[in-house]
Steps between C-alpha positions, in 0.01 A plus 500: 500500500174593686374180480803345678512757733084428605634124538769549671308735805193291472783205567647709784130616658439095527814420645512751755097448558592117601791618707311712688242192533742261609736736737185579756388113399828345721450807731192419632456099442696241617726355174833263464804647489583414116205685397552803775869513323362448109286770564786737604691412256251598240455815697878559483484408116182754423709756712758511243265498208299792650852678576609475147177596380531823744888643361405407191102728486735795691779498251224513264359783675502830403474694817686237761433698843153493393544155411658408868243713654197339352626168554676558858253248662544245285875453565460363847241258345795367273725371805455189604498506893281244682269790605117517485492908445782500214305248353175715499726734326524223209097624412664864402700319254220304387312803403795656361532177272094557425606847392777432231268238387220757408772720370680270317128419360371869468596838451687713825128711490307154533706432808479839664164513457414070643719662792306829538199316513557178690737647780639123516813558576411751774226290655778202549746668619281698752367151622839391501635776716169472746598144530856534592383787817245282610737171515721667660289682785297200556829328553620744778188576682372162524686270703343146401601577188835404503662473124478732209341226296216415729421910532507503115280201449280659760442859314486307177180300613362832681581693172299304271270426763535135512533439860593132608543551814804281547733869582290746721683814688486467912527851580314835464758681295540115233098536483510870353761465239272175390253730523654764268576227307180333424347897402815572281450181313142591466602826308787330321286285330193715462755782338619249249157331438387889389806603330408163275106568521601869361727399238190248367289797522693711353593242189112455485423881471776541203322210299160664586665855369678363175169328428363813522746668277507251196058557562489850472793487153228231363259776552684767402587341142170441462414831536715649272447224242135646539620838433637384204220353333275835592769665328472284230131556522523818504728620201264257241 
């Protein structure tokens, strides 16, 4: 049963992966129309999959408010409405899917404790969130910016700190909110890179320390096989 379970989220965490890939794909680049509409209808198709998969985790559930709470964000992400930001919202799900994967492969403490040290979900859905404000203030303050696509496309590059030029802010106010942009994706990605770096470090120090353990048992058997022979030694 866990076994089919692990295939069928590591199923759903591809599928949803390569919708995600091919949604912002026909956003941003010039496609047919047969492919624009294949591609929604294999969003539309993966909607339904991921709904069923959501009743069927909170019947499961023993707590259900908990359940809705915890998974609140990714219910928008399930829709599918030909909109850029409840498509972000598809990435909560994603992790989400990540999570019953390690669960269905590990115990609930495993999970907890991948969570408590990795922050993963948090760190997404903070970026997330700081994404959404910023698309939407660059779209209102700057007035060459004139669609909520192009004013996503333009924090995205600023984010990650690719900057191609082709979308650049003609006011004050559109310069600032690139500006916070550009530092908030600096601290995005630096939190993340540490959160990883310390969860290496940490893995790295528990080796060291259980090396260190099964070295000083070695020792200490020795010793008291020692003890016994002077024993030994001792009583003849």
């Amino acid at each position: 049963m866990e076994k089919s379970k692990q295939r069928i989220y590591l199923i759903l965490i591809f599928a949803t992966l390569l919708d995600i890939i091919l949604l912002f794909h026909v956003e941003f680049h010039p496609v047919s129309l047969t492919f624009r509409q294949d591609v929604f209808t294999f969003d539309i198709i993966l909607c339904v999959i991921l709904w069923i998969e959501f009743i069927y985790s909170f019947v499961k559930s023993d707590n259900k408010k908990q359940y809705l709470i915890e998974n609140s964000l990714s219910i928008p992400g399930m829709i599918p409405i030909n909109f850029a930001f409840i498509r972000i919202l598809r990435l909560v799900k994603l992790i989400q899917l990540i999570k019953l994967l390690v669960l269905a492969r590990d115990s609930k403490k495993n999970i907890t404790n991948f969570l408590k040290h990795t922050y993963l979900d948090k760190i997404i859905l903070v970026a997330i969130i700081f994404t959404f404000i910023l698309t939407v203030s660059i779209r209102i303050v700057d007035p060459g910016i004139n669609d909520i696509n192009t004013a996503f496309w333009y924090i995205i590059v600023s984010i990650t700190s690719t900057g191609y030029g082709d979308v650049v802010p003609s006011s004050i106010s559109g310069r600032i909110v690139g500006i916070f942009a550009m530092i908030g994706g600096i601290l995005v990605f630096a939190t993340f890179t540490a959160v990883i770096s310390s969860l290496y470090i940490s893995k790295i120090s528990k080796d060291n320390h259980d090396d260190l353990n099964v070295k000083i048992e070695e020792l200490t058997s020795e010793i008291e096989r020692l003890n016994e022979k002077i024993d030994d030694l001792k009583k003849k």
